[in-house]
N, CA, C and O atoms as CSV, one atom per row, in Angstrom:
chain,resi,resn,atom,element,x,y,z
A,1,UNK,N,N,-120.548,88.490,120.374
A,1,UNK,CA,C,-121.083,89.023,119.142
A,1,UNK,C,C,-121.583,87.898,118.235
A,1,UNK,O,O,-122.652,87.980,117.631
A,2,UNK,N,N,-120.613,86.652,118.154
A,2,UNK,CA,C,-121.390,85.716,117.280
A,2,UNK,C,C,-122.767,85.145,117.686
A,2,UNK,O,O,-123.817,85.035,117.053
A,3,UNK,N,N,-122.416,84.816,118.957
A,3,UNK,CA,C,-123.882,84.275,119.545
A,3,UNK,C,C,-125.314,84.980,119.621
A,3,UNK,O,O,-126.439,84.489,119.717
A,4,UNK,N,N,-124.795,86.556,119.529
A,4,UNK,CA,C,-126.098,87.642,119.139
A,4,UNK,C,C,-126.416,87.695,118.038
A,4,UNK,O,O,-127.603,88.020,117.996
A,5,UNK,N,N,-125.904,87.518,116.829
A,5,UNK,CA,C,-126.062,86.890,115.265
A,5,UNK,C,C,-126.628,86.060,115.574
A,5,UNK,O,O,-127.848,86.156,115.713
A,6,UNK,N,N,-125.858,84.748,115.837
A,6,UNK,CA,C,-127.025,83.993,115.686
A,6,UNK,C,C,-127.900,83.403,116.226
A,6,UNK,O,O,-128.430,82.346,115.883
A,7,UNK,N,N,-128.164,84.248,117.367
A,7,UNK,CA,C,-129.487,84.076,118.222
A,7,UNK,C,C,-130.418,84.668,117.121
A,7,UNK,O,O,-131.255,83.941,116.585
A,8,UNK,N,N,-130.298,85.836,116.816
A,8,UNK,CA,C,-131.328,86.714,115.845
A,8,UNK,C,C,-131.558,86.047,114.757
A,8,UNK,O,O,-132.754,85.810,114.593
A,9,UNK,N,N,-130.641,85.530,113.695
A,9,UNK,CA,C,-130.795,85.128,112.781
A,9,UNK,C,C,-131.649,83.480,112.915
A,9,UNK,O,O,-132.488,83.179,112.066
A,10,UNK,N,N,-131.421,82.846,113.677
A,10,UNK,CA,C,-132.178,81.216,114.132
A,10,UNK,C,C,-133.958,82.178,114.584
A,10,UNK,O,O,-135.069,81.824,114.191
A,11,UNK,N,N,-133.758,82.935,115.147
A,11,UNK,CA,C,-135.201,83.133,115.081
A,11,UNK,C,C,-136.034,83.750,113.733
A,11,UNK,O,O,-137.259,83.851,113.655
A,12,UNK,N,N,-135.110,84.112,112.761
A,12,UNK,CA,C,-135.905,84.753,111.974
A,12,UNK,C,C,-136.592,83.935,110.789
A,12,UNK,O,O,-137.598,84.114,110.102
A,13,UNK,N,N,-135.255,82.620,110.879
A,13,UNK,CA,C,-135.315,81.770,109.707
A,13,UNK,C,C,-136.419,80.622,109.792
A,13,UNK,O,O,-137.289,80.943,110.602
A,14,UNK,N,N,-136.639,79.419,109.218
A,14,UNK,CA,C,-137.459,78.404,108.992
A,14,UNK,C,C,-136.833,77.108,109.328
A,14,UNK,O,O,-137.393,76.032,109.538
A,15,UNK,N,N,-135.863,77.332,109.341
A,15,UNK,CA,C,-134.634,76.251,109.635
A,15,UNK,C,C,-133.591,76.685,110.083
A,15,UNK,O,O,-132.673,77.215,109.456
A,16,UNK,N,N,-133.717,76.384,111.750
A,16,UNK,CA,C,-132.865,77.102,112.300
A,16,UNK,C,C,-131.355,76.243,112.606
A,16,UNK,O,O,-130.340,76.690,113.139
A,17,UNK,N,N,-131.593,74.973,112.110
A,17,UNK,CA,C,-130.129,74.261,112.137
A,17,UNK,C,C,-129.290,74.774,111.140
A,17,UNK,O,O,-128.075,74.794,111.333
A,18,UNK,N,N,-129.756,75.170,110.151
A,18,UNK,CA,C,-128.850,75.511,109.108
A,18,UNK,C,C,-128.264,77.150,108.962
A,18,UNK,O,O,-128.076,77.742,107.899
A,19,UNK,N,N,-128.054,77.651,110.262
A,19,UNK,CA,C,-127.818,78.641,110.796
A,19,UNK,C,C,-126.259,79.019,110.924
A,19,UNK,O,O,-125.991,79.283,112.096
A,20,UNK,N,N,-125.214,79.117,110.111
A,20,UNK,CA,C,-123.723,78.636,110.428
A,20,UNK,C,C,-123.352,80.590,111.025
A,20,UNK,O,O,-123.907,81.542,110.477
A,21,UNK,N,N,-122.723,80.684,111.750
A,21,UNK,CA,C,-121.649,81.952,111.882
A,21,UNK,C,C,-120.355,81.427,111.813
A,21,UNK,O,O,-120.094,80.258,112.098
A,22,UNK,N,N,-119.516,82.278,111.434
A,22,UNK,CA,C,-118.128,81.825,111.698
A,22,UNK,C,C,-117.236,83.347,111.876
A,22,UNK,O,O,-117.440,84.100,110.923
A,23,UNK,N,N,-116.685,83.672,112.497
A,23,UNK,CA,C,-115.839,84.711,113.405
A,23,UNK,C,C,-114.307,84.594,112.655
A,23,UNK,O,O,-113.539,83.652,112.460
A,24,UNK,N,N,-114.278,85.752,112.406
A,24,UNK,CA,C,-112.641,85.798,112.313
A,24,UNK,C,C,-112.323,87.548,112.406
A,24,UNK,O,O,-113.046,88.543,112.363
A,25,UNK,N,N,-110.700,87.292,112.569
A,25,UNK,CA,C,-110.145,88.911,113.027
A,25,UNK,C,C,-109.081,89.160,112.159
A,25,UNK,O,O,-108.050,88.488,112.131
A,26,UNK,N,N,-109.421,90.491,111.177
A,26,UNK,CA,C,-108.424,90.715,110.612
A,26,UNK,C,C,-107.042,90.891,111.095
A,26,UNK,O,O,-106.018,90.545,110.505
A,27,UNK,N,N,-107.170,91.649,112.591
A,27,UNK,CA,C,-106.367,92.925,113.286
A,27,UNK,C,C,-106.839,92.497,114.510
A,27,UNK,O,O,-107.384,91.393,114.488
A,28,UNK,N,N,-106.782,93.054,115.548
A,28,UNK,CA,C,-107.016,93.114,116.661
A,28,UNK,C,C,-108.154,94.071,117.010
A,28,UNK,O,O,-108.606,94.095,118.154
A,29,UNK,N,N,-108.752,95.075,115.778
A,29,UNK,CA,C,-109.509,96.108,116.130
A,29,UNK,C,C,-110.864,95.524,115.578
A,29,UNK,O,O,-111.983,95.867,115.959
A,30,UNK,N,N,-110.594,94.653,114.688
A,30,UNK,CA,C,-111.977,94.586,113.419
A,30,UNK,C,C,-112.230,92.793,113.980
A,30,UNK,O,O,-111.366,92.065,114.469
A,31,UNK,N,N,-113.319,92.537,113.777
A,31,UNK,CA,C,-114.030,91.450,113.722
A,31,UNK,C,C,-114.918,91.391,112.677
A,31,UNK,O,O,-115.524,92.431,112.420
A,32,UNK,N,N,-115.198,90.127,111.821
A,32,UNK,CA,C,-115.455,89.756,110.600
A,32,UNK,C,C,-116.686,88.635,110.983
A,32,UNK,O,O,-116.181,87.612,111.444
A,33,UNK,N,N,-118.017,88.581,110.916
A,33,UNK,CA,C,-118.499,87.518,111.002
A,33,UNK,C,C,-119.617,87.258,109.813
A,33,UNK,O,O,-120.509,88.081,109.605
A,34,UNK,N,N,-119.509,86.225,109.168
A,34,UNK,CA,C,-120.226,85.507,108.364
A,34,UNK,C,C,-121.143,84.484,108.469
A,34,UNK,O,O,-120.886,83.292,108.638
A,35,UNK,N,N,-122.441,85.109,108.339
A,35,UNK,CA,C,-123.315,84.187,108.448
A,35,UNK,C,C,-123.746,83.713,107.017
A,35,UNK,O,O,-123.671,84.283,105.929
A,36,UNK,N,N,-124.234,82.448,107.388
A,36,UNK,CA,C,-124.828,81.303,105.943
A,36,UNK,C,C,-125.600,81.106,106.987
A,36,UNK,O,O,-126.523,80.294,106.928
A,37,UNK,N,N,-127.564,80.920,105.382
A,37,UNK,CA,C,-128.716,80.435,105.856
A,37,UNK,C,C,-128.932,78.997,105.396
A,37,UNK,O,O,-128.045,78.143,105.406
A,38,UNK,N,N,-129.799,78.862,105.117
A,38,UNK,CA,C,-130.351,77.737,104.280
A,38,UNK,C,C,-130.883,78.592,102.666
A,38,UNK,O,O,-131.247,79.764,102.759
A,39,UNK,N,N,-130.882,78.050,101.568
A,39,UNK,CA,C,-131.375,78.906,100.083
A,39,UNK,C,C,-132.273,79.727,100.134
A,39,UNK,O,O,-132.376,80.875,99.701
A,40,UNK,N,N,-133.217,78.782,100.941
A,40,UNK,CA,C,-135.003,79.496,101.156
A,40,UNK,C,C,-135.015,80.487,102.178
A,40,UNK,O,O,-135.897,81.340,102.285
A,41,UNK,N,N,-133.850,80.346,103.063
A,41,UNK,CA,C,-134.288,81.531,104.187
A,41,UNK,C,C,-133.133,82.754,104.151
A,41,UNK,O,O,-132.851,83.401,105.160
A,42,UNK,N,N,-132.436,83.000,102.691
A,42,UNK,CA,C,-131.660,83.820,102.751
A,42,UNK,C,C,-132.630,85.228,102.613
A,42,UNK,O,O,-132.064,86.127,103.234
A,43,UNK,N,N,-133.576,85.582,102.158
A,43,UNK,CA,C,-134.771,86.941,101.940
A,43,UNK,C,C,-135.309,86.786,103.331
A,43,UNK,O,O,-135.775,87.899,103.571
A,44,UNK,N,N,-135.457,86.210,104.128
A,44,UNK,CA,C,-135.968,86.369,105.303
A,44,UNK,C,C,-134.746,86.844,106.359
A,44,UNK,O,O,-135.250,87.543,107.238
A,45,UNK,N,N,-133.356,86.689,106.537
A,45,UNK,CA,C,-132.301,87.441,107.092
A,45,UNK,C,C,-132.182,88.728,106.591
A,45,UNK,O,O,-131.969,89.736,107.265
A,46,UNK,N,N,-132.370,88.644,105.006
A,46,UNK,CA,C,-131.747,89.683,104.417
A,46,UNK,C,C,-133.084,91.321,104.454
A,46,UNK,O,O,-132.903,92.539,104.475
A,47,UNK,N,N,-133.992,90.675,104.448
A,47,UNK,CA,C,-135.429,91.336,104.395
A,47,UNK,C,C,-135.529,92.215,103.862
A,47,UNK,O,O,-134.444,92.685,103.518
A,48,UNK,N,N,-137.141,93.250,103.310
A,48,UNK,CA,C,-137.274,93.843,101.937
A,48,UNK,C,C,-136.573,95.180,102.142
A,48,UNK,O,O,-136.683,96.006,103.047
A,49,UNK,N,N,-135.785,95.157,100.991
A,49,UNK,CA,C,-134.604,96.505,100.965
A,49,UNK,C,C,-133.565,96.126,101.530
A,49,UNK,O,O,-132.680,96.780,100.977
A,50,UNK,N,N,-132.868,95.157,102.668
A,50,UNK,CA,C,-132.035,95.136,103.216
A,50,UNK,C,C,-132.102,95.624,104.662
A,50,UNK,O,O,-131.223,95.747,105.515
A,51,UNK,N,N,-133.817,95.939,104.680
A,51,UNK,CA,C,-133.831,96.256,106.128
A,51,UNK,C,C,-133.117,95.369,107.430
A,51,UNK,O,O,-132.244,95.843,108.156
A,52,UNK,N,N,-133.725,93.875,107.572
A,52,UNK,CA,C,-133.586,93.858,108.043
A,52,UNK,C,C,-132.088,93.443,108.775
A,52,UNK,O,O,-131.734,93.379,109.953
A,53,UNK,N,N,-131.219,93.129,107.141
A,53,UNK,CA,C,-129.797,92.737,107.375
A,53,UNK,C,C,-129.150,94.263,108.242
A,53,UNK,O,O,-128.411,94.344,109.223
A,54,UNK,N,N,-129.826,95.401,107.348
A,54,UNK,CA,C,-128.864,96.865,107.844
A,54,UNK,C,C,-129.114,96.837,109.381
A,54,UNK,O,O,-128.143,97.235,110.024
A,55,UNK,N,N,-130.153,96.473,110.087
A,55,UNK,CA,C,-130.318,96.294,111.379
A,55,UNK,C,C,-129.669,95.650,112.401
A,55,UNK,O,O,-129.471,96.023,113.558
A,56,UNK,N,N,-129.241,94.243,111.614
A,56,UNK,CA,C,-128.838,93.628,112.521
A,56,UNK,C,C,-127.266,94.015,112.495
A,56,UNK,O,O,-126.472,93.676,113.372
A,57,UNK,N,N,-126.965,94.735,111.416
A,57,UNK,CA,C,-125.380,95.266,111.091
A,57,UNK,C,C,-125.484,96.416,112.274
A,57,UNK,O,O,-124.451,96.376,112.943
A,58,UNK,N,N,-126.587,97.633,112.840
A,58,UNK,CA,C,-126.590,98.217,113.646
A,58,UNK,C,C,-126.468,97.910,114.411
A,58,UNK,O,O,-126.118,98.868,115.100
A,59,UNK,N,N,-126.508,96.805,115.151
A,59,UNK,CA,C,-127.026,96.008,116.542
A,59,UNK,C,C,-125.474,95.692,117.049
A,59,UNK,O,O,-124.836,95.818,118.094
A,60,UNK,N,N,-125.151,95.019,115.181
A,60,UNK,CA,C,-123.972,94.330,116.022
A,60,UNK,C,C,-122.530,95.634,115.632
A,60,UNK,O,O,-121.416,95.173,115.881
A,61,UNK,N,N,-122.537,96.960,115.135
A,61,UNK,CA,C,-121.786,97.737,115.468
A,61,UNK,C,C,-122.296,98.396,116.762
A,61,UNK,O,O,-121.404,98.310,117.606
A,62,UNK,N,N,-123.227,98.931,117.174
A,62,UNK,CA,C,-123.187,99.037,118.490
A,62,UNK,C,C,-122.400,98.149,120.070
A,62,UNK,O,O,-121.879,98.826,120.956
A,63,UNK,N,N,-122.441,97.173,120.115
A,63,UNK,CA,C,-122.014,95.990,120.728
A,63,UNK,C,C,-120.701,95.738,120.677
A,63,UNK,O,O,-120.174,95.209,121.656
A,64,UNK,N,N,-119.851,96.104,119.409
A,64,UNK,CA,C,-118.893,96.232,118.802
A,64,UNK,C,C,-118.036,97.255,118.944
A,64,UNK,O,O,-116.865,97.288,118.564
A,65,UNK,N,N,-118.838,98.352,119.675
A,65,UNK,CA,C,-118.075,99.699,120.035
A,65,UNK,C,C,-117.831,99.409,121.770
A,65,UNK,O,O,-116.749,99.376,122.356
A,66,UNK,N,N,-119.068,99.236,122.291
A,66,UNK,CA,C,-118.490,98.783,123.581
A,66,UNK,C,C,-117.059,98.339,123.830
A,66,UNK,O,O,-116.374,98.979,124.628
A,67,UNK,N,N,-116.517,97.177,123.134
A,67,UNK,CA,C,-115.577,97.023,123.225
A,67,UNK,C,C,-114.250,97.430,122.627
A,67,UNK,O,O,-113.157,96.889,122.791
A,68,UNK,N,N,-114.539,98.422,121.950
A,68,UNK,CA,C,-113.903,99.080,121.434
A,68,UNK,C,C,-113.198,98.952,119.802
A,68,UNK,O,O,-112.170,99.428,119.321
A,69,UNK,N,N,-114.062,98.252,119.352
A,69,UNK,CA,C,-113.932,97.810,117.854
A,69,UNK,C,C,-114.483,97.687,117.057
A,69,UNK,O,O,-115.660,97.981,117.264
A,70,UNK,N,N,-114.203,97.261,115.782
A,70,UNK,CA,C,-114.880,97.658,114.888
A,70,UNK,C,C,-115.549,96.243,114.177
A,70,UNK,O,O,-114.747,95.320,114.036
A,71,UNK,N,N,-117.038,95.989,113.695
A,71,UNK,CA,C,-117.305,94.507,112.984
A,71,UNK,C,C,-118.172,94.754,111.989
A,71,UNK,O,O,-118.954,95.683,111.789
A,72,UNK,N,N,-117.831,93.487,111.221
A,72,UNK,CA,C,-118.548,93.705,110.110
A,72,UNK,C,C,-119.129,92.491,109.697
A,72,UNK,O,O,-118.406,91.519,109.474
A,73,UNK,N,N,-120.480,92.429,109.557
A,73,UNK,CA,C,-121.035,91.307,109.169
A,73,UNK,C,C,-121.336,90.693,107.505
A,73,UNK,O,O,-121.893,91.479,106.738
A,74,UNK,N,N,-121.194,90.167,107.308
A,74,UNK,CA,C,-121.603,89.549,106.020
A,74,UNK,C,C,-122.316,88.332,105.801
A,74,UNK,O,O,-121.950,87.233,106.216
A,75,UNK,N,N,-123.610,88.622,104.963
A,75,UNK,CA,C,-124.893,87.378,104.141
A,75,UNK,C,C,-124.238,86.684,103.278
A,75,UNK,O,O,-124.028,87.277,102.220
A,76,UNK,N,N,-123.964,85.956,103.335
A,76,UNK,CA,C,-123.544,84.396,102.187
A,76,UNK,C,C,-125.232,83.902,101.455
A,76,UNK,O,O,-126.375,84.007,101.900
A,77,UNK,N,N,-124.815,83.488,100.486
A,77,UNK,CA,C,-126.273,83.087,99.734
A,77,UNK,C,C,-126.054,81.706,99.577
A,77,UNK,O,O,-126.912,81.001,99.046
């Protein structure tokens, strides 16, 4: 799941080194991952309305059910 974050997110941005995820588990059921951009490329993850963040939150609860759990992503600014 992290590496599908941030495969998606390094392609969307301008600077793709400054691409951080970091993973953590509340529980055993839930997974927590936080991504940080760079300043300038936080509207380009996040995209107009939140489209394209709500998407990639679809992507990665789908993926997330497979295995039978639950995740939740979060944009850092």
């Amino acid at each position: 799941m992290k590496e599908f974050i941030e495969f998606i997110a390094k392609h969307l941005v301008d600077d793709p080194d400054s691409v951080v995820v970091e993973q953590s588990s509340p529980d055993e059921k839930t997974v927590e991952l936080t991504l940080k951009v760079g300043p300038d490329d936080v509207g380009k993850v996040i995209g107009k309305q939140g489209k394209t963040a709500s998407a990639m939150r679809i992507l990665l609860t789908a993926i997330a059910a497979k295995d039978g759990k639950r995740a939740m992503l979060k944009i850092l600014d």
